[in-house]
C-alpha positions in Angstrom: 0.0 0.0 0.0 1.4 3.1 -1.3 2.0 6.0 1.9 -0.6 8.7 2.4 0.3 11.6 4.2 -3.0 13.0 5.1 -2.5 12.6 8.3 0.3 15.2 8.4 -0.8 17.5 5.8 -2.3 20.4 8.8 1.1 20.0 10.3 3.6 18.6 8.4 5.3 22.0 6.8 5.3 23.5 9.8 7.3 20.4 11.7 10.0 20.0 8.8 10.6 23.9 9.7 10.8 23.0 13.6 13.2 20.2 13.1 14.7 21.2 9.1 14.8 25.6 9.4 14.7 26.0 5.9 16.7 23.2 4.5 14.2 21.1 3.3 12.9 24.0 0.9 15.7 25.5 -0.1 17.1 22.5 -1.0 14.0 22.0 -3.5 14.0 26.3 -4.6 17.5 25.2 -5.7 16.7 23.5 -8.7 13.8 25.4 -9.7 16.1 27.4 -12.1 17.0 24.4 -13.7 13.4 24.5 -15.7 13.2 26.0 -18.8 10.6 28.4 -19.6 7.5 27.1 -21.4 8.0 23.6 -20.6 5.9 20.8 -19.5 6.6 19.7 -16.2 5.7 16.9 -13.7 5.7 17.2 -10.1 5.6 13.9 -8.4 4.5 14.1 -4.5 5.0 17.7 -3.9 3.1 17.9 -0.9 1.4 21.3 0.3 1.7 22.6 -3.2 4.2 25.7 -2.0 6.6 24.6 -4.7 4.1 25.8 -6.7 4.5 29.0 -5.7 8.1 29.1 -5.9 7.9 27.9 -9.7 5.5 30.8 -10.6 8.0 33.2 -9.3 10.5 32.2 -11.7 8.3 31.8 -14.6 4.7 33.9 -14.3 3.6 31.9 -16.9 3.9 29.4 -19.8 4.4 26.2 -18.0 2.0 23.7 -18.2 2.6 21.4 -14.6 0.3 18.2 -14.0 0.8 18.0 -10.3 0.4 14.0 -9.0 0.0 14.0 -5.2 -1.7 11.1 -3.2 -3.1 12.7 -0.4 -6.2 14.3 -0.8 -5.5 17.1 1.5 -2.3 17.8 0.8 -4.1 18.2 -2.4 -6.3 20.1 -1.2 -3.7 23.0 -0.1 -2.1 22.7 -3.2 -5.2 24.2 -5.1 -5.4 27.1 -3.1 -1.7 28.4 -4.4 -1.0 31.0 -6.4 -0.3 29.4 -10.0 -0.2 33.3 -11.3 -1.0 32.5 -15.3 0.9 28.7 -15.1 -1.8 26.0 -16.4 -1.7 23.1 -13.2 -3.3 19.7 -14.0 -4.0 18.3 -10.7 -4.3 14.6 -10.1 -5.0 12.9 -7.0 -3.5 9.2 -7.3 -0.3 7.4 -6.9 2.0 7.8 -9.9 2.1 4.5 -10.7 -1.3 4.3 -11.4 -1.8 7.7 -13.7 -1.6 7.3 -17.2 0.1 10.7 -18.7 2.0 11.2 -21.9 5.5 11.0 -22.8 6.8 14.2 -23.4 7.6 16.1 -20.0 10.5 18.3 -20.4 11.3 18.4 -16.5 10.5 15.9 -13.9 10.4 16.7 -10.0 10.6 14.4 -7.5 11.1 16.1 -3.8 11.6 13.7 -1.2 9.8 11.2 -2.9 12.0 7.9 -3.2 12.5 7.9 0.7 8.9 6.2 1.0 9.4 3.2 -1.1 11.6 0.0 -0.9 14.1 -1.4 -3.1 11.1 -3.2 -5.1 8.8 -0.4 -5.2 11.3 2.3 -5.9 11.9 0.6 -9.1 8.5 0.1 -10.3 7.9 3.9 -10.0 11.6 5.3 -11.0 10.3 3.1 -14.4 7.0 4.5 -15.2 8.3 8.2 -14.4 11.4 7.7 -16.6 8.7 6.8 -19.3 7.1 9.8 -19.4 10.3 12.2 -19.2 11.5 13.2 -23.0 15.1 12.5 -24.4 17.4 15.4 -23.2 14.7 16.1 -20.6 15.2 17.0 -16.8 15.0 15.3 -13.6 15.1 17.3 -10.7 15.6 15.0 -7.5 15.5 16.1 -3.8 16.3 13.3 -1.0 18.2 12.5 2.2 21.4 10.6 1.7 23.6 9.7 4.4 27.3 10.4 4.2 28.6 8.4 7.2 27.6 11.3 10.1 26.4 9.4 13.0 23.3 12.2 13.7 22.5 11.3 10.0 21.4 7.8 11.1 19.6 8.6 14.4 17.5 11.2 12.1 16.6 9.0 9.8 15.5 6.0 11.5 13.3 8.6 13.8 11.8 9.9 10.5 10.8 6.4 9.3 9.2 5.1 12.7 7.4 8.4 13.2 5.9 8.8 9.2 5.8 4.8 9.3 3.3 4.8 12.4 1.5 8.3 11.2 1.3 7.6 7.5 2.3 4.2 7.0 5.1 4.9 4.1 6.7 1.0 3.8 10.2 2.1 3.9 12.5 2.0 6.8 15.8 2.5 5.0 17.0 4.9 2.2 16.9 3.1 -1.1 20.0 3.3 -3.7 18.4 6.5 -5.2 21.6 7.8 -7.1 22.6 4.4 -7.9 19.3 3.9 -9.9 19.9 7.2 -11.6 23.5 6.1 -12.3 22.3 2.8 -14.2 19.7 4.5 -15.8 22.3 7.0 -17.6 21.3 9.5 -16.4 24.0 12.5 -16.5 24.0 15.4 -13.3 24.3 18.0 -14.9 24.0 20.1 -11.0 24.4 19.5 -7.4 24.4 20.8 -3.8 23.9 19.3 -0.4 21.9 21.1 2.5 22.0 20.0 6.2 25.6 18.7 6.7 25.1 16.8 3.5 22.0 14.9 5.3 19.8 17.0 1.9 21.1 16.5 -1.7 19.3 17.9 -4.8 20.3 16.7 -7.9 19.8 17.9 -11.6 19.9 14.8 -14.1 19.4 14.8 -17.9 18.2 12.2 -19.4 
């Protein structure tokens, strides 16, 4: 069963600021200037919808965003941004299960992999790849650990807390560059956040 965060939506921004400042979204802002103007974009679990937001203030208009989040209200937040003159197609499912073209330009996929195991993650990382275009995007925001013992404590209290309160299957990080890496995949940008405990990454396809 795929993780539904509907239990944390009323809270769940304002606990990554108590615990995160501002690392978690700066760490997704970052990348933001990685999408092209006029493009067609997928956003993969993006939560509360402020990335939205952030996207419009780089580009006021021209993209057209389908916007894939499971949780029907974190959905519901996400309608209520400010998408200035940006056409949003919003679709409450699980990825896996959404049938959507081929021809994205950008992918984004904040904190997203973190929820699945080793089996699932590659069912999903599959049907996205499918729908991103040759030369296209993919614009990845995750925890990694980089051998910091805090790193570890963090991260297992992260799992058992959004395990119990959301019921996300994972309780280790899968090999998320790895699958990039045998994918062929190319980063083309990078930068850590949080002693290294945040890494976004730009890939091209």
């Amino acid at each position: 069963m795929a993780a539904n965060y509907n239990n944390s939506a009323w809270f769940y921004d304002r606990l990554s600021r108590v615990v995160y400042g501002k690392a978690l979204v700066n760490a997704q802002v970052y990348l933001l200037k990685q999408v092209p103007a006029n493009s067609k974009v997928l956003i993969v679990g993006g939560g509360t919808g402020w990335i939205l937001e952030e996207l419009s203030m780089i580009h006021s208009s021209g993209l057209h965003i389908t916007y894939v989040e499971i949780a029907e209200h974190m959905m519901a937040l996400s309608k209520k941004r400010n998408i200035t003159d940006n056409k949003v197609t919003f679709i409450n499912d699980a990825v896996e299960n959404v049938a959507l073209p081929a021809d994205f330009d950008v992918v984004i996929t904040p904190f997203l992999f973190d929820n699945f195991t080793e089996q699932t993650l590659g069912k999903v990382f599959t049907h996205i790849q499918s729908l991103l275009k040759k030369d296209g995007l993919w614009l990845n925001t995750d925890f990694q650990l980089t051998g910091k013992w805090w790193q570890q404590v963090l991260l297992k209290t992260m799992f058992l807390f959004f395990k119990i309160l959301c019921g996300i299957e994972a309780s280790k990080l899968p090999a998320i560059e790895k699958r990039f890496a045998e994918a062929g995949y190319q980063v083309v940008d990078r930068k850590t956040f949080f002693g290294d405990f945040i890494v976004s990454e730009a890939y091209k396809k």
